[in-house]
N, C-alpha and C positions, 0 to 999 in steps of 0.2 A: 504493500500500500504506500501511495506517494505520501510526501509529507504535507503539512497545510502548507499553503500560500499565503503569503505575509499579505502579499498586495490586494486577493482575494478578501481576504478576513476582514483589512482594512477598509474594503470596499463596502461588505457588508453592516458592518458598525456603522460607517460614517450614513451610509443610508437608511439606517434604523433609527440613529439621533437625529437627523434630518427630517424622517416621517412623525418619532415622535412628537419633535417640538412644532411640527405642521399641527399634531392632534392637540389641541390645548387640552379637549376635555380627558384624552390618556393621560397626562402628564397630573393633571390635579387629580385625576382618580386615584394615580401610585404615591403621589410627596405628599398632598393637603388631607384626603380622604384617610388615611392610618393616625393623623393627627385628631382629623374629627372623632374618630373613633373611640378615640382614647380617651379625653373629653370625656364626650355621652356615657361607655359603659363604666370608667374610672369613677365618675361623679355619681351615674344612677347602679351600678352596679351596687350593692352596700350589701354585707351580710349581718353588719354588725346589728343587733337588736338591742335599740336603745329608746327611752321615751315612750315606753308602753302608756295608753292611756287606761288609766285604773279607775274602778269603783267600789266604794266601801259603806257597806252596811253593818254600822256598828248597835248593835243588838242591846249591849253591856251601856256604853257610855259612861265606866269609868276612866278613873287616872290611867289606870292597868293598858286598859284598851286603847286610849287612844297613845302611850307610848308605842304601843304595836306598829300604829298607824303612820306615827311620825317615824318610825324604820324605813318605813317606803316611800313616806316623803321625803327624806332627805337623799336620796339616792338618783344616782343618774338612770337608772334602768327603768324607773316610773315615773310617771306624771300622775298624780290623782286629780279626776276631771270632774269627779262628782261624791257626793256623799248621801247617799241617800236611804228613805227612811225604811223600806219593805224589801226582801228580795223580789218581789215581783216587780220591779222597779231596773232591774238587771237586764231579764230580756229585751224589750223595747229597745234600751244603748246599744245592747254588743249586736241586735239586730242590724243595726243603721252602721255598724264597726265605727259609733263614739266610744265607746271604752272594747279594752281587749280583754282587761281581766277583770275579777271582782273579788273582793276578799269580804267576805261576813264572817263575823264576830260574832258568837252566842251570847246567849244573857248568861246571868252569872258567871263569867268569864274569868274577872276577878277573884271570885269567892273560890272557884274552883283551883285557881294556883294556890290560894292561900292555905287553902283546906290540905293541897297535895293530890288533890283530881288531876289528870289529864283533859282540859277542856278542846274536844277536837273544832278544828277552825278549818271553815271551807272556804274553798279557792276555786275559782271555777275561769277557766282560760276559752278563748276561742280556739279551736281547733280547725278552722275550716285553710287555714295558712300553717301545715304541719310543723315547717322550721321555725317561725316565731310562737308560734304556741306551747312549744316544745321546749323553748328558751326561756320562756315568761313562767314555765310551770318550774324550769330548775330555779329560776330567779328568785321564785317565791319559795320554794323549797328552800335554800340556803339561807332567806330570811329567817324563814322560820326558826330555822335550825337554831343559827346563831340568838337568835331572841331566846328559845327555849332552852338552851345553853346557859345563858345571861340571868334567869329567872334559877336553873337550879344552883349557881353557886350564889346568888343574893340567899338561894333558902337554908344551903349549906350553910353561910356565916352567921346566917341567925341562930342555927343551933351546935353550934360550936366550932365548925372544922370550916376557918377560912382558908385555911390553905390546900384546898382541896384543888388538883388539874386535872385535866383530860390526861388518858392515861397515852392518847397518841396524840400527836399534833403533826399538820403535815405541812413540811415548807415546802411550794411550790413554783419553781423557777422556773418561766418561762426564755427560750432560747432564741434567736432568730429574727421572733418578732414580737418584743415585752408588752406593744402594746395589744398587739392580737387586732391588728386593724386590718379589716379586710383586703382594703388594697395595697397591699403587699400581696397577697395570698392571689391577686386579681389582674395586676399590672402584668407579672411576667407571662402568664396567662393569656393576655388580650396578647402582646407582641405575639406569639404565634399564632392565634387567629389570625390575626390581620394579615400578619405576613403570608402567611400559606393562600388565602382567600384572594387578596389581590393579586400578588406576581403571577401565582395561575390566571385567573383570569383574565388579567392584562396579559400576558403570554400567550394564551389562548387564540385570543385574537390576531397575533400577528402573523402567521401562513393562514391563516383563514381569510385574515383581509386580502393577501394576498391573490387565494383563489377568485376570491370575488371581484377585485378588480386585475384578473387575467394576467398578473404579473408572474404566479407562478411556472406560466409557461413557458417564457423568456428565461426562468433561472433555471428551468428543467435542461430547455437545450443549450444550456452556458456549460463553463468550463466549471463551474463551483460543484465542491462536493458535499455530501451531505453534514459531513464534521466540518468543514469551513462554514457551512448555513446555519448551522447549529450554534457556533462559537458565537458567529458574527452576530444572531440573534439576540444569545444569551448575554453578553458584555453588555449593552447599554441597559439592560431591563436586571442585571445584576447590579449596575453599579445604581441604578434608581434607586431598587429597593432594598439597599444596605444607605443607602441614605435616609431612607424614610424609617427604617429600623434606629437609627444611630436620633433622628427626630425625637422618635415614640422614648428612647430612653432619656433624651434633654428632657422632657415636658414629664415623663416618670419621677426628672429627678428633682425639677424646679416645682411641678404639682404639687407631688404626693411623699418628696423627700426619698424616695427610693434609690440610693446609691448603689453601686457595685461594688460587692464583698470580697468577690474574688477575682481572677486573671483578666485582666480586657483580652491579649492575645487569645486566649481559653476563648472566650465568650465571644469575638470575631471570627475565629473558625466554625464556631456552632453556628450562627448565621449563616457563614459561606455555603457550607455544607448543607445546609438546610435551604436556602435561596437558590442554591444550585439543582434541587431534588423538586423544588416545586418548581423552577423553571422548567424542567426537563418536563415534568406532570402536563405543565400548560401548552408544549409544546408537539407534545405526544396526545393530548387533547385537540389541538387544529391540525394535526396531520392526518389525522381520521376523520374529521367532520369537514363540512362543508360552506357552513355557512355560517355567522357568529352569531345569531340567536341559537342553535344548537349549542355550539360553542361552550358557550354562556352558561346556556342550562346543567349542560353535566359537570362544567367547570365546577358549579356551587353543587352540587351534588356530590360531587366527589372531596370537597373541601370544606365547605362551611358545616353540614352536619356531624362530619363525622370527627372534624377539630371542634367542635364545642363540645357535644355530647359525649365521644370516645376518647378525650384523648387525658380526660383527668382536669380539664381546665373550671370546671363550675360543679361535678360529679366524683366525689370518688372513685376511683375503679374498684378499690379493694371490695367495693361493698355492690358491687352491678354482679348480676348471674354467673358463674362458669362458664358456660359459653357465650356471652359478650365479652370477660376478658380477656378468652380469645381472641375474639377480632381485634380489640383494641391493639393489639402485637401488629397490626397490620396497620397501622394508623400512626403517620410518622408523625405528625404534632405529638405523640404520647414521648418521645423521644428528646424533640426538642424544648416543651416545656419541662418536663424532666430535668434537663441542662441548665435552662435559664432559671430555675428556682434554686438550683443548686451551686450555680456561678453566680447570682447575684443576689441573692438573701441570704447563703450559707459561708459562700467563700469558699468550694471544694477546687479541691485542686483534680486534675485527668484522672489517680490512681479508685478514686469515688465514684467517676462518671464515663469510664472507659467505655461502657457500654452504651452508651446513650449516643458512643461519637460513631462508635462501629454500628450501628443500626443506622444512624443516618448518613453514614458515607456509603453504604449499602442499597439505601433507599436512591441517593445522589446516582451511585452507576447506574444501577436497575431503570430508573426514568429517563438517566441519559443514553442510553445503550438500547432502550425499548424506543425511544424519537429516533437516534438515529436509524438503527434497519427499518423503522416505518418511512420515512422522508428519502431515505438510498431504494426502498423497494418501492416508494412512488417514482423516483428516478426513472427507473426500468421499468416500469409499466408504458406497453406501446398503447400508442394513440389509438382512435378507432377510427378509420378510414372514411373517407365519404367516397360513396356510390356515385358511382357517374350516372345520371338520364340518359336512358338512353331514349333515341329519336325516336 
């Protein structure tokens, strides 16, 4: 096999940046659009559950009770919106989702600690949003707790034994990310969405535009071969979207404070590598189709579901079916977030994430080596001849 053409390749580039910056709207769909993105899901993205609106029927309306009450007022996890007089008064609110939770307080509520009763206290959460409902009931469970905690050594020291502890205590250090903000857990997440989603499908597009405006029949019978069309394609739609990548982590880091923990060199080959695999994707996408609304359509089919849903970025894997983790092994965003969470919120060094770099340098040939024998066996497919009339 000859080698590539310098003069070739460069021919090909120079008329790739030529067409893109002809396309305004290509150019802002790959530099401005991963920005917007980031933005919208960075800001309405949130897991964190905070500001629950609460309701509280205090039954008792003692001292007792209402320090219960102020547990939950002073905390950032609730808001209490209402106080009111009947449980039948609950319905109505968490109907309309004005309040989420409600906490009533029995009568004698009071008497019952003092006495050394367990006075049981009902909580009642909205369930119909499983994750914040879910959050709101531990939230109130750990109130509780530490309330009922606080009530048995007050009762302790009245009857002698102030020095009474819990016979465990747990110190719990969180690692990575102290404050537990979700976007950390979110940021390196969107960059491979994004990324995978547009360079395919701006890639996608470009032998497909070609077919349609009739050009690719001039490169068929040119001297170019299919690893020169390839290269020359993939250089300017590479260097876009490691620009737009290097973007998405300015506005990660000026936003939402998210620096990088570990190697940049590390964490500029997981890009390459990964840019280079969905370029291949998008390319090996218009070498088979025809037109760019086809195009388009499997473009996002083959990339936007299966990076959001499969690939760990919003869902855990560990916790989807046996056979969906299966597939997920098949879903290179699972590889590359994988990388960017561990290159830039942990700080790992290659000997941690070896595998993440060999699956997607894997993925990288696979897509580039499936575009090329498709674009070299469109080469050699003969024409189909036109029939003479005859007289």
């Amino acid at each position: 096999m000859k080698s590539l053409s310098l003069f070739s390749l460069r021919s090909v580039v120079k008329k790739e940046f030529r067409q893109i910056r002809r396309d305004k709207r290509s150019l802002a769909f790959m530099i401005f659009l991963p920005a917007f993105q980031l933005l919208l899901f960075g800001f309405a993205l949130n897991f964190d559950v905070k500001h629950i609106p609460l309701a509280v029927v205090d039954e008792d309306g003692s001292r007792t009770s209402r320090d219960l009450v102020d547990k939950f007022r002073t905390t950032e996890y609730f808001d209490l919106e209402a106080v009111l007089p009947k449980t039948a008064a609950i319905d109505p609110l968490m109907a309309r989702e004005d309040i989420r939770a409600a906490l009533v307080i029995p009568p004698r509520f009071a008497e019952d600690l003092l006495a050394g009763r367990s006075p049981a206290v009902q909580v009642l959460v909205d369930g119909s949003n499983a994750m914040s409902g879910s959050t709101a009931a531990g939230y109130v469970g750990a109130i509780l707790q530490r309330y009922s905690q606080k009530i048995t050594f007050e009762a302790l020291a009245r009857r002698g034994y102030p020095g009474v502890t819990l016979p465990l205590e747990a110190e719990v250090r969180v690692w990575y990310n102290p404050e537990l903000r979700s976007a950390k857990f979110l940021i390196p997440g969107l960059m491979a969405f994004i990324l995978m989603v547009i360079v395919t499908i701006s890639t996608a597009f470009s032998v497909v535009r070609e077919k349609e405006r009739g050009t690719m029949d001039q490169i068929r019978v040119s001297s170019l071969r299919p690893g020169e069309l390839i290269i020359g394609k993939m250089i300017p739609y590479a260097l876009i979207s490691l620009a737009a990548a290097h973007l998405v982590l300015l506005l990660g880091q000026v936003l939402f404070g998210i620096g990088i923990r570990g190697s940049y060199p590390l964490l500029l080959l997981a890009m390459v590598l990964f840019v280079s695999g969905a370029l291949g994707q998008g390319l090996l996408i218009s070498s088979i189709t025809r037109t760019q609304q086809v195009a388009f359509l499997l473009a996002v089919l083959t990339t936007m579901l299966p990076t959001f849903i499969l690939s760990g970025f919003v869902f855990p894997i560990r916790n989807m079916p046996p056979v969906i983790q299966g597939i997920t092994y098949l879903v290179p965003g699972r590889y590359f977030l994988a990388a960017l969470r561990a290159i830039i919120l942990k700080g790992a060094g290659l000997p941690a994430i070896w595998e993440q770099f060999l699956f997607l340098a894997a993925f990288a040939a696979l897509s580039l080596g499936a575009s090329a024998v498709r674009l070299g066996r469109g080469e050699r497919e003969p024409r189909p001849r036109r029939r003479r009339d005859r007289a």
